[in-house]
N, C-alpha and C positions, 0 to 999 in steps of 0.2 A: 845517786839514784833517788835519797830518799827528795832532793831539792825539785824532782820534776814532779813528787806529788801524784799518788794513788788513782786520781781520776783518770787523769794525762795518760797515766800507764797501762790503763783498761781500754780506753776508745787507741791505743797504737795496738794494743793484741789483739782488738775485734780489726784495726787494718789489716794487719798481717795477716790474720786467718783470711779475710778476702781476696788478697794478692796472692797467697797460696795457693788458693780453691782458681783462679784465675790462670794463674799461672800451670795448674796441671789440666786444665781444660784446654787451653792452646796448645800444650804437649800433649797432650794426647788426642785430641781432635783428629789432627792428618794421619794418626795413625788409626783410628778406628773408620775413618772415613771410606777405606778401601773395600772393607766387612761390607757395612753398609750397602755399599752400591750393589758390590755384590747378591746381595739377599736383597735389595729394591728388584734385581732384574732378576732374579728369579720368579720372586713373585708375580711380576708383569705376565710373564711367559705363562707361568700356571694359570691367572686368571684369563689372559688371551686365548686358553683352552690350546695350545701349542704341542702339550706334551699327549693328549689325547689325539691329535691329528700325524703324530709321528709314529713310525713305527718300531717297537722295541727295542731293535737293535739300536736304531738314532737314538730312540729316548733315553737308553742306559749310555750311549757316547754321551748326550748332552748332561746327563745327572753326573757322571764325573769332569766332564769339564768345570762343571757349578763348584762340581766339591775342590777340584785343584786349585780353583780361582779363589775358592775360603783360605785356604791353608796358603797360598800366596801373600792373599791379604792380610794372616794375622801375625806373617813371618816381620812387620816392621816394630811388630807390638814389642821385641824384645830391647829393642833401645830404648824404651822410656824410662826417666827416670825422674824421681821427686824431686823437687825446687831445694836447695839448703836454705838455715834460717840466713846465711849470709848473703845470698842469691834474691831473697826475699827482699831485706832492707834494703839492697841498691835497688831495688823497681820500684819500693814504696819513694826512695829519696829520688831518683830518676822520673817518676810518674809525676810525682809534684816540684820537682824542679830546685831542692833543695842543694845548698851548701855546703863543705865543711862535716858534712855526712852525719846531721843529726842523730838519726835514725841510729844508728849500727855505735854511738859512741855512748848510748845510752846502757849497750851490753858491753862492751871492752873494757878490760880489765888494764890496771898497769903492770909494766915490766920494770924488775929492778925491785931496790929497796923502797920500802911504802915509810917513808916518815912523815910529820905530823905537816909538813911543808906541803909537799906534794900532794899527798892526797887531801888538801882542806883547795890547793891547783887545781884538781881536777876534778871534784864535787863542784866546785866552782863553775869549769867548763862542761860539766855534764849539764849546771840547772840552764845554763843559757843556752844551753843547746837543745836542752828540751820545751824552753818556751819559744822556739821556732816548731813546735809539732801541736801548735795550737788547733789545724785547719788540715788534715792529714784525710788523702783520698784515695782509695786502689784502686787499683788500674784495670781496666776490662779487657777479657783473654784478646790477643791476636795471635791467631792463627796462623796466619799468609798461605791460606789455601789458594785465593784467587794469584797469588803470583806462580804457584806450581800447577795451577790450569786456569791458563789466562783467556781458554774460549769459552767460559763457563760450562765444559760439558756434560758436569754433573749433576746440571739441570734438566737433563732430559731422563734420566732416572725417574727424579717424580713426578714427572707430568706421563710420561710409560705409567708409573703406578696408580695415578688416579684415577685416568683413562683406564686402565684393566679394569679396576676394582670395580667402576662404571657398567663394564663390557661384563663382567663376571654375573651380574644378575638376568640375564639376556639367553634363551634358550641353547645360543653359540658358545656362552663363556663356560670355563672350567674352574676348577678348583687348585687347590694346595697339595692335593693327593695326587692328581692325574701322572703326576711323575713319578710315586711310587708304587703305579698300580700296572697292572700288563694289561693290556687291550682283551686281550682272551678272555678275561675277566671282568670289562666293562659292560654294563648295559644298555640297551636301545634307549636314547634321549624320551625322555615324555611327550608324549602331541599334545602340542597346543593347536586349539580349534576355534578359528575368529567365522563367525558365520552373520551375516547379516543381509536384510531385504530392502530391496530401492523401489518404491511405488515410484512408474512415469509422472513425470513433473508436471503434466497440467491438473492434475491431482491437488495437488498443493500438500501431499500427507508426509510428514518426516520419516525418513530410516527408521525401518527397527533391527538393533540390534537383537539376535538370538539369542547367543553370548554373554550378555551382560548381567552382569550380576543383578539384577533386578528382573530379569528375564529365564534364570538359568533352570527353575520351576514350571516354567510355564513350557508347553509343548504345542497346544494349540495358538492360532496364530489367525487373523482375520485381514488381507491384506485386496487390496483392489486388483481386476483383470490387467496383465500385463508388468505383473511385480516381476524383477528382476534379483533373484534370488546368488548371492556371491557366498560361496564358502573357502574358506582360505585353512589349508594342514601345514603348520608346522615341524619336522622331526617326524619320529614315528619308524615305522619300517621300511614306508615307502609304497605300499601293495595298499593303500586305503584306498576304498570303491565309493562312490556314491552312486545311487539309486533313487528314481522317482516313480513312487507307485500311484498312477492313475484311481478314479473311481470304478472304470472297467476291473483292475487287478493285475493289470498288467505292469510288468515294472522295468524301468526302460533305464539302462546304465547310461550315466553321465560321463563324457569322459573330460578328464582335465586339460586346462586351455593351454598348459605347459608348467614344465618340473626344471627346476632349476636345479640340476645336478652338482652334490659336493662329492660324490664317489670318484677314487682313487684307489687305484690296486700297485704295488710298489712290489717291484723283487724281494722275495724273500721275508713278505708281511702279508698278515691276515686282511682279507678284504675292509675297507671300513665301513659302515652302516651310511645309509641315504641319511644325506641332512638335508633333504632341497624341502623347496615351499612350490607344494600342489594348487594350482587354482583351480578351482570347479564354480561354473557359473550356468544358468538354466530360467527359463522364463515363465513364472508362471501364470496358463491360459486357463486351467481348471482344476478343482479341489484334485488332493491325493498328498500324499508323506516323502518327506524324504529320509532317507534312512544312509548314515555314514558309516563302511564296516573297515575292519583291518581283521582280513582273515575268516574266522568264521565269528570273531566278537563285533558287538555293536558301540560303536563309539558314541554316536548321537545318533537323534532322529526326532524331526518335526511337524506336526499335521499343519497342512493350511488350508483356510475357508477361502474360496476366492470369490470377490462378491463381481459380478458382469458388471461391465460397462456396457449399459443401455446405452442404445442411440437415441439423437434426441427428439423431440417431440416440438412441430411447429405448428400453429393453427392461428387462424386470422381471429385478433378478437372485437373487429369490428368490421362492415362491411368497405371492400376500397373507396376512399373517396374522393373530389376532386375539389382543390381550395379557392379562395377566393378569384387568385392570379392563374390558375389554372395548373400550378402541381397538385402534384397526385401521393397521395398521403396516406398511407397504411399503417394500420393499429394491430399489432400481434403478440401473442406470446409464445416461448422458448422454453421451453423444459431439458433438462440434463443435467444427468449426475453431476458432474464438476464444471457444467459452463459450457455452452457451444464456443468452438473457435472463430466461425464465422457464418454469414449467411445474407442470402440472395435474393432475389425476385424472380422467378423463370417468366417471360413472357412468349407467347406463342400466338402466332394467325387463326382465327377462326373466321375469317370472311371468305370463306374457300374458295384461292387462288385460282387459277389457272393452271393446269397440269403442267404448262411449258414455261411457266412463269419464271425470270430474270430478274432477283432482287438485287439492287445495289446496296442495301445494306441490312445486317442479320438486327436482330430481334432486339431493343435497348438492355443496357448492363444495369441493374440497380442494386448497390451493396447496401445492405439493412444494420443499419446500426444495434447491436448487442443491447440486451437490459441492463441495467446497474445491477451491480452486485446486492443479491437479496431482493432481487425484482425480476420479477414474471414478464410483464408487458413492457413494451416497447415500443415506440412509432418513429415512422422514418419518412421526410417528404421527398420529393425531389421533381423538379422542371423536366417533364417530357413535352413539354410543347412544341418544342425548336428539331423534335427526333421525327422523322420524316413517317415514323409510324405512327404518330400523333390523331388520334379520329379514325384510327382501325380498329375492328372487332378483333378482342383476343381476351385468351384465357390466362390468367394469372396464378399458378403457381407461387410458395413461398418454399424455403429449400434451407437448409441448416444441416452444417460439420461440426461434427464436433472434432476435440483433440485428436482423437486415438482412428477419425477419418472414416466416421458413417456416418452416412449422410440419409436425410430425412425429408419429405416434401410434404404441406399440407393438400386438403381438397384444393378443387381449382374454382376459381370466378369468372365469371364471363363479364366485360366490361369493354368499353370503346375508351379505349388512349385518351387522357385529357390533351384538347387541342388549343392553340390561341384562337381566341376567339376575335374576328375580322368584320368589324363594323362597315368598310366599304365596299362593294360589289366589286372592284377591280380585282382590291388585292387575296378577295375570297377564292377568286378562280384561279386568279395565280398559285396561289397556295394548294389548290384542289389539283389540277395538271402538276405540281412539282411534288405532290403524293403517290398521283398515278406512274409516275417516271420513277420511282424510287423503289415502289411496289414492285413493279414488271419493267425493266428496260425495253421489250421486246415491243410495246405499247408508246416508243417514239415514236413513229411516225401520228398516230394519234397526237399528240401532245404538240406536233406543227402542225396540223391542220387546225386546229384550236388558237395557237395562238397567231396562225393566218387572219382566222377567222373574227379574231379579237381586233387586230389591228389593219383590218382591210379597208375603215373608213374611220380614220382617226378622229376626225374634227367631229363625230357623233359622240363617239365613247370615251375619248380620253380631255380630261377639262387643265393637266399640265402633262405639256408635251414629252417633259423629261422621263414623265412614266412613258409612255410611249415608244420614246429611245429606246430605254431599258428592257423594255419587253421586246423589241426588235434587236438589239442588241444579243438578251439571251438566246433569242430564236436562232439566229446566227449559229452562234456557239455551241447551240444543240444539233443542229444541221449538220457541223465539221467534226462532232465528237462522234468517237470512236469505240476508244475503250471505255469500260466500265470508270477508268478514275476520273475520265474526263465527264464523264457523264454525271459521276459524283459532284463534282468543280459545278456543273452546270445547277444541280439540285442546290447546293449552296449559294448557288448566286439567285437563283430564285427567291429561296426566302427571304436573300436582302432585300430583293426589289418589293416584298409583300411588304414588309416591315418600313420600306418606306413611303411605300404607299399608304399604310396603317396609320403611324405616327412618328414618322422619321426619327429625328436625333435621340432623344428619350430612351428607348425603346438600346440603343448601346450601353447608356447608363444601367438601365435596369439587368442588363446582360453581364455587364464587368461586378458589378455587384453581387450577382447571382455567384459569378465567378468566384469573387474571393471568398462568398459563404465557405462554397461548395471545396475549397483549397485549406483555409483555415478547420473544415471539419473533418480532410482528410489527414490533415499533419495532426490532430489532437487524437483521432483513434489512433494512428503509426506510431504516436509517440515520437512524438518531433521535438530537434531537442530548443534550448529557453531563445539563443536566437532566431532560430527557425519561428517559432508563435513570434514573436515580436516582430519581425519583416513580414509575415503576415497578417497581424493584427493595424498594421499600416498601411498596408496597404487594403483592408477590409475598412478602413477609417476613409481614406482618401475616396474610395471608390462610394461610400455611404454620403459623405462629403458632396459629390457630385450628383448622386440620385435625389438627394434631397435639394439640391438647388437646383435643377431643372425642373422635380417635382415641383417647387413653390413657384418658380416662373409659369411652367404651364398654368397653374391654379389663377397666380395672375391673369392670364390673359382669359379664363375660363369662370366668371365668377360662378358659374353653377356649380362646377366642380368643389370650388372650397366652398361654398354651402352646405355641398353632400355632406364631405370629410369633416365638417364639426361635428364636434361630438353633443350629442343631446343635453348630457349631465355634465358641462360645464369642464368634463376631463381634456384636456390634450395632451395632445406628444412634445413635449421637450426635448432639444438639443440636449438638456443636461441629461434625461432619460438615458437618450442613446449612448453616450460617453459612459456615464457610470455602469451600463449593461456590461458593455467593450472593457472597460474596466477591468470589470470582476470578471468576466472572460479571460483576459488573457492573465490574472492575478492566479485563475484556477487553473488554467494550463499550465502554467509555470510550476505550480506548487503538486501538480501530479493527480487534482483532482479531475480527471480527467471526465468520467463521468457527469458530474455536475455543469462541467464546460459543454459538453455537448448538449445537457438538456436546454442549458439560458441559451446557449447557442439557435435550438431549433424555435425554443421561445422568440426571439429574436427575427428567425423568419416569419413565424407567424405575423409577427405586427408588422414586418413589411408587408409580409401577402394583404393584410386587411386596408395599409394604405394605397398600395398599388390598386386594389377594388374599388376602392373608391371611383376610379375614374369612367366603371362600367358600372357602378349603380342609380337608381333612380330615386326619386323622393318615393317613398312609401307612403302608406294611407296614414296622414298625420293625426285627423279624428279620431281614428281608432288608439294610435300610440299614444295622443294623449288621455286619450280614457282610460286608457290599460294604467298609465304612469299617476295617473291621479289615486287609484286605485291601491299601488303599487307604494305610491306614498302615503295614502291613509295607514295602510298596514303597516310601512313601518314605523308612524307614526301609535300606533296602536301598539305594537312591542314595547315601541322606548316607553311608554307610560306604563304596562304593565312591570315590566322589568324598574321602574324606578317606587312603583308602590311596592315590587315584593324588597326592594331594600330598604324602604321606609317600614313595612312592617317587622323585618328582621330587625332592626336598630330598635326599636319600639319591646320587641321581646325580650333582647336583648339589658333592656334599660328595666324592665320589670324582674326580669331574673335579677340582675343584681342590686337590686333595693330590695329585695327580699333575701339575699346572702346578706347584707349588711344590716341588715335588721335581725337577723339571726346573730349574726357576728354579733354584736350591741346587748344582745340579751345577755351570752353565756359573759359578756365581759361586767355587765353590770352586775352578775352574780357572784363574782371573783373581786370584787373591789370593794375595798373597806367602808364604813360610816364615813372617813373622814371625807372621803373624795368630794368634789363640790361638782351638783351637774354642768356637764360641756367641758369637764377639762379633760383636758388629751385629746380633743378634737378640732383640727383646723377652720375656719373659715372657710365654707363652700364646701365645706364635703359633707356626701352624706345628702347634698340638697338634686331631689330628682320630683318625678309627675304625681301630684297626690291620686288618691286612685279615681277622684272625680275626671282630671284633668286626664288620664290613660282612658278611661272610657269612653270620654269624646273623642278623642285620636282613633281609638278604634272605629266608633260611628263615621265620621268621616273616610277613613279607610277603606268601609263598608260601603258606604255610598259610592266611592268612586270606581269599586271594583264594580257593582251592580251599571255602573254609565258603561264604564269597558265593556260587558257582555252586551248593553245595550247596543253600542258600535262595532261589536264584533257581529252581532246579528242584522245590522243594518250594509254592514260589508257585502253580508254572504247574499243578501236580496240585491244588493246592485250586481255583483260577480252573476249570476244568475240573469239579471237584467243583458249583461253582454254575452250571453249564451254560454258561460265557462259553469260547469258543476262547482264547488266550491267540496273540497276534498275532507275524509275523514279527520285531518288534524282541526280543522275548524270546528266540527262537532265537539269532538275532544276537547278542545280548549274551551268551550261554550260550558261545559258541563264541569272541568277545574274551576272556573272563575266563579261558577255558582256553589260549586263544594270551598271556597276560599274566603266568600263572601258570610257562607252561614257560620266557618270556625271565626272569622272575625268579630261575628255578634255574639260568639260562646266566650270572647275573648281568648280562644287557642292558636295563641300566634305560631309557635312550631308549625301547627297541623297545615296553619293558613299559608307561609312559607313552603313547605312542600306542595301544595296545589296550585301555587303561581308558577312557580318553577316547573309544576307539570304544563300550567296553561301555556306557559313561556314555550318549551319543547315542542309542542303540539302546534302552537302557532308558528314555529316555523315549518314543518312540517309541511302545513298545509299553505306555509308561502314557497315553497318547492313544487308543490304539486301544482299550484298558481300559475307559476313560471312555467311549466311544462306544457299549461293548456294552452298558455300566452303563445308559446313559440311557436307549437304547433296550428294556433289559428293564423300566426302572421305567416310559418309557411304555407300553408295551407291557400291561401292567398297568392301569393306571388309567384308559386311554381318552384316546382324541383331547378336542378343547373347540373343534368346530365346523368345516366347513369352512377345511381350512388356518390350523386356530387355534392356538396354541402353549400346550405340556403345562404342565398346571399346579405339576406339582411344582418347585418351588424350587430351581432348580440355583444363584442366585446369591444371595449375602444383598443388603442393598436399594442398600449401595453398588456393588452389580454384583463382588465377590470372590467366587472358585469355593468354596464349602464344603467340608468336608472329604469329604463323599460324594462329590465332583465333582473331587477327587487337587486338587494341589499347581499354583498360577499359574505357567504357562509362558508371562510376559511379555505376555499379548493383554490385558488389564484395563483399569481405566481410565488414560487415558492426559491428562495435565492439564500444561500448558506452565510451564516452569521458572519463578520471580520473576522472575530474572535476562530472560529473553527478554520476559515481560510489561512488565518498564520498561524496555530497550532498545527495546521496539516504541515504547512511550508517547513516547519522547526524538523517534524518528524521526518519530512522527507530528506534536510540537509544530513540530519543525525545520521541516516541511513547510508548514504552516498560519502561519508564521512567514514562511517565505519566499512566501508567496501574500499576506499583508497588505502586501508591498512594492509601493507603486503605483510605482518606478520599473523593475518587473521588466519583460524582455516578454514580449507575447500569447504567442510559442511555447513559452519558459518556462511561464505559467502555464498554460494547456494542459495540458503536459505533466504539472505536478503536481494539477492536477485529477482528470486520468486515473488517477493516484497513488491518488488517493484514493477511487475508482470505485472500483477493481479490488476484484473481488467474492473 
């Protein structure tokens, strides 16, 4: 023993003690194992709340079944029994695979007589038997549970247990006691009380929780008309009432949507208390409490303010008018609480019919495109030229629903339809009889004695035969028709014949064009999805495509026409124009901006209407435009120099304030520096060098001088303006009298003060280049004549991309206004984000909700 050495001997009794401790863990494991399960499944059952749902008698059969199944299980506990140390050494020598049985010959003793022979033998065979126990491991317990239950079913024990313990905090779950306790003696479960309000969703206002901890203080509650008020009772007695007291006093019981009954009455047991879940639900239209009782106690109760939903408010906010091409273009504003949902044009006859009068077709449809969110007004155009009520008296109504479906109409207009307007005598009458037939069907026979009468001596009236045909042809057609649709068929075919008597092929282009506006602006308000705008935005391409090369063929063959259509100031319309429009069009559709799409959208018509006019304007009085534009250029010729002297004098000021900081600076440092310093050191080359004060005083005198030319030419302005019979407006005063207060702090040398007076003369002077502009446009209407009931003047104040011309002075910011790149793909990111987190099925309903709304918002 002493040969295997003291260390050896301690790290083999720290193994044994492991192989022991190992070994009575696997003997006794299977035998505690049984206990265990035991008490797992009990537990499960008590937090399953089991023994509270049973009644007495069951539950004391099940509490001794529990207990028979203990004392069963701890009936195996009396076979265990401790490892011997000899039991030990063969696991140690067995665990690690030894020979010759190390282990166990390091305790055996000999037998027989011990002489000095033998035992120096077996000292011998002890030391080499313990230098094989260099590297000695114990064994870790086995069990062989899994082979005495090979379907693992003891795994359904704790997963029962974890699951209870889960289910145990839940209004349903019970306790550890519930099986030592008699029902007789349990109490009514707690109410839980989930209460919460859902304002209608065009609202856009989230849930409020009653409930919530953050809420649970608060009783009064401010919630919009038509909140839908959800109370949810858990447990309780089951007798809980809700009640809603009006501001009359009157208090009207709610009753519940339905009880989800756990009541159970068993032979020979106490009935058991209601566990169901009450729903009570109620809408609230106006202020009053609701109040939750059980009995004659108050469980809860809530005031609520309900604020009305007003209807909404429409009103025209500018007179209807009619555009270059002849749609009809309306400027309005919309008011309401959360947003109208839609809204209309009502059009009605005031040319008073005929009592017996036979319309073929009712009144035009015109849907009003909505404001942008945070925007009042709104305009909306659209082509009634082609609608057979085109050139009728009627009164125009505007009409707006909101969400919750009341609807609102402003005052009425009285206005004649904008019509096409038909430059040849043929296709005027044509169009005039396919009015009157559309008007009153009853008024065919009229409508063939007319066109008898048109085509009774053709070689006088008609200079191409095929009109002729045409017009014989429809007479036909109208003679054999019958019904109303026939009759329609016929009104249709009338127009075509005007239209091509008008300006034939053209005149389709401008139609298919019209068309894909009018289809691409209906899929962007619907919400149309990214291929839908891109098959339309193609075919609004193709179809522009075509308008525009017929338009330039016409112009060819017309050089007047492309005379008209130049633009005065050197601006045109580029192909690349229209592309980058279409562009950012269909980039903003895409990206959900839908609002902005339809404004560059209607933008867009407008510069078609302005080119399409072209083709019915005339030259205007050229004299006068360029005296106005001569004018129009002085001024702003007159700007740009005031505006470049007030930054001349700002820099000027600017450069005297700081030669005087640094001549301060210079002082306090030369008082702080020693004898030795030598002058000029520590200062660079060129600094420090600025205007001696002779050299500022001249700058100034010249500054002086030039403002005093400027009011000189501001006053020689206002005498020519005056010369062409225009007042010359208070900001010109204004500015005359800044320029002379700017002039005197110049010779004070008060550049600040002088600075502020340009800046005023600057403001002033546009000012009254506004007021300019207004007299300008009004004398060139003024001239040339209105274009129709509240129709808007033909001449050309804007070129097609809507830029003010140079007759029309200088863009002061109102132009077209088109959303940065940068905003167009931050919208696009936001919107993917969103539609992203909507694809999440583990999101929840109030989440997704909420970004659905997202994505409503008009």
């Amino acid at each position: 023993m002493a040969a295997s050495g003291p260390g050896r001997l301690e790290r083999l009794a720290g193994t044994r003690f492991a192989t022991r401790l190992a070994m009575v863990a696997e003997r006794l494991w299977p035998l505690v194992l049984p206990v265990l399960l035991v008490a797992g499944l009990f537990l499960a059952a008590s937090w399953f709340g089991l023994f509270r749902l049973l009644p007495d008698t069951v539950r004391l059969g099940a509490l001794s079944a529990f207990g028979l199944a203990a004392l069963a299980a701890l009936y195996p506990l009396r076979f265990f029994r401790l490892p011997t140390d000899r039991q030990v050494d063969r696991r140690i020598e067995t665990a690690n695979t030894l020979q010759h049985a190390p282990v166990s010959t390091q305790t055996d003793r000999l037998v027989g007589a011990d002489d000095a022979f033998s035992g120096a033998l077996w000292r011998e065979h002890q030391r080499r038997m313990a230098a094989k126990l260099g590297h000695l491991a114990s064994d870790m317990p086995r069990a062989r549970v899994p082979e005495r239950d090979p379907w693992g079913l003891r795994a359904v024990v704790p997963l029962l247990l974890v699951v209870a313990f889960a289910f145990s905090s839940s209004p349903y779950g019970g306790s550890v006691s519930d099986g030592f306790r008699s029902h007789a003696a349990s109490d009514v479960p707690p109410v839980r009380i989930d209460a919460w309000v859902t304002p209608p969703a065009y609202t856009g206002r989230a849930p409020i929780f009653l409930t919530a901890e953050a809420n649970r203080d608060q009783t009064a509650f401010s919630v919009p008309e038509g909140s839908a008020v959800s109370l949810r009772v858990t447990g309780g007695h089951g007798d809980e009432a809700l009640t809603f007291t009006g501001e009359d006093g009157v208090a009207a019981a709610i009753d519940p949507e339905g009880t989800v009954a756990a009541t159970t009455e068993q032979a020979g047991a106490a009935p058991l208390r209601p566990a169901g879940t009450r729903q009570f639900a109620h809408t609230l239209d106006g202020n009053g409490a609701l109040v939750l009782r059980s009995g004659e106690s108050e469980l809860g109760g809530w005031t609520f303010s309900v604020t009305p939903d007003n209807p909404p408010v429409i009103a025209f906010a500018d007179e209807p008018k009619r555009a270059v091409n002849g749609t009809l273009e309306l400027a309005y504003t919309i008011e309401d609480d959360y947003g109208a949902a839609s809204a209309r044009a009502v059009i009605e006859r005031r040319d008073d019919p005929a009592p017996d009068a036979r319309p073929l077709y009712p009144a035009p449809e015109m849907g009003l495109s909505l404001p942008r969110r945070n925007a009042r007004e709104a305009r909306t155009s659209q082509d009634l030229t082609e609608h057979p009520w085109a050139g009728v008296d009627t009164g125009l109504r505007l009409a707006a629903v909101d969400a919750a479906g009341q609807e609102a109409f402003s005052e009425e207009k009285r206005l004649k339809l904008p019509e096409r307007p038909f430059s040849n005598p043929l296709a005027r009458a044509v169009v005039e009889q396919r009015r009157v037939l559309a008007l009153d069907a009853n008024r065919k026979p009229r409508v063939l004695d007319l066109m008898d009468a048109i085509t009774i001596r053709p070689e006088d009236t008609f200079t191409n035969m095929s009109h002729y045909l045409a017009i014989r042809s429809a007479r036909s057609r109208l003679a054999q028709a019958e019904s109303d649709e026939q009759l329609r068929g016929v009104v249709d075919y009338l127009w075509e014949i005007a239209l091509g008597i008008e300006e034939g092929d053209l005149s389709d282009a401008e139609k298919r064009l019209r068309a894909a506006q009018e289809a691409l602006k209906n899929a962007i308000e619907n919400g149309a999805s990214d291929e839908e705008i891109e098959r339309l935005m193609a075919e609004l391409r193709e179809a522009m495509q075509e308008f525009l090369r017929e338009f330039a063929e016409r112009a060819a063959r017309d050089p007047n026409m492309a005379m008209q259509q130049m633009p005065m100031d050197g601006q045109e319309l580029r192909q690349s124009d229209i592309d980058r429009m279409l562009d950012q069009i269909e980039e903003m559709a895409k990206s959900g901006m839908r609002d902005q799409a339809q404004q560059l959208l209607s933008q867009l018509q407008d510069m078609m209407n302005n080119l399409q006019a072209g083709r019915q304007q005339q030259q205007q009085q050229g004299g006068q435009q360029s005296e106005m534009r001569q004018q129009m250029d002085q001024l702003g010729e007159l700007m740009r120099r005031q505006q470049e002297m007030m930054n001349e004098t700002h820099r000027l000021d600017q450069m005297q304030r700081g030669q005087r900081q640094r001549g301060q600076n210079r002082g306090e440092q030369r008082g702080e520096q020693g004898q030795g310093q030598q002058p000029g050191q520590g200062q660079q080359p060129g600094q420090g060098q600025g205007m001696s004060p002779q050299e500022f005083a001249e700058a100034l005198r010249q500054l002086q001088e030039g403002q005093g030319q400027l009011q000189g030419q501001l006053e020689q302005l206002m005498e020519g303006l005056r010369g062409m019979g225009i007042e010359p407006g208070e900001g010109f005063g204004e500015a005359g009298d800044a320029m002379g207060e700017a002039g005197s702090a110049l010779g004070q040398a008060q550049g600040e003060r002088a600075v502020g007076e340009q800046g005023r003369a600057l403001e002033a002077l546009r000012r009254g280049a506004q007021d300019m502009m207004q007299q300008m446009q009004q004398a060139q209407q003024g001239d040339q004549g209105g274009s129709g009931e509240g129709g808007r003047q033909q001449s050309s104040e804007r070129d097609p991309l809507g830029r003010p011309k140079a007759t029309t002075g200088p863009d002061f910011g109102e132009s077209v206004q088109v959303p940065d790149e940068i905003d167009v793909q931050r919208a696009r990111e936001i919107l993917e984000a969103i539609r992203k987190r909507l694809g999440d099925a583990l999101s929840p309903d109030l989440e997704r909700q909420y970004l659905e709304r997202l994505l409503d918002i008009q």
